[in-house]
C-alpha positions, 0 to 999 in steps of 0.5 A: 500500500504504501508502496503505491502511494510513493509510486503515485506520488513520484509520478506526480511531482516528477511526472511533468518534468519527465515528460518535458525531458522525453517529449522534446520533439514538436510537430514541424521537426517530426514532419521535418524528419519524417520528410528527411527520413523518406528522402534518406530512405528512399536513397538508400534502398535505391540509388545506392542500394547493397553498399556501405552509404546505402545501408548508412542512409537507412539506418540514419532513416530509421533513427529519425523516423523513430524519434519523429513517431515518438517524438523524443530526440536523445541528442535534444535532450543532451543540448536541453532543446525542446522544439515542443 
């Protein structure tokens, strides 16, 4: 019981400033990233499809897909920017 309520409140103190420090990322940067992230996709899946620089563009594709669906950036939150 006791250990629920302490869960309950660290959750509501900590909870806001946890949030800010995970949702970093607003909506014109994800549109930005998810439009980069095709580009980059589409470049490495097909220009330069089977080398070293193709599979570099997907994986960086990838990385800025996923922050732009979750709306977190990890180097953000590194450099304390918030685009939110």
């Amino acid at each position: 019981m006791l250990d629920i309520w302490f869960h309950q409140l660290h959750y509501s103190t900590f909870g806001s400033e946890i949030n800010k420090m995970f949702n970093n990322v607003g909506t014109g940067d994800r549109l930005i990233r998810l439009l980069l992230a095709s580009t980059l996709a589409y470049f490495g899946l097909f220009i330069y499809s089977g080398s070293v620089l193709g599979t570099a563009l997907v994986t960086v594709a990838a990385v800025l897909t996923l922050s732009a669906v979750l709306g977190s950036c990890m180097l953000y939150g590194l450099l304390k920017i918030n685009t939110r």
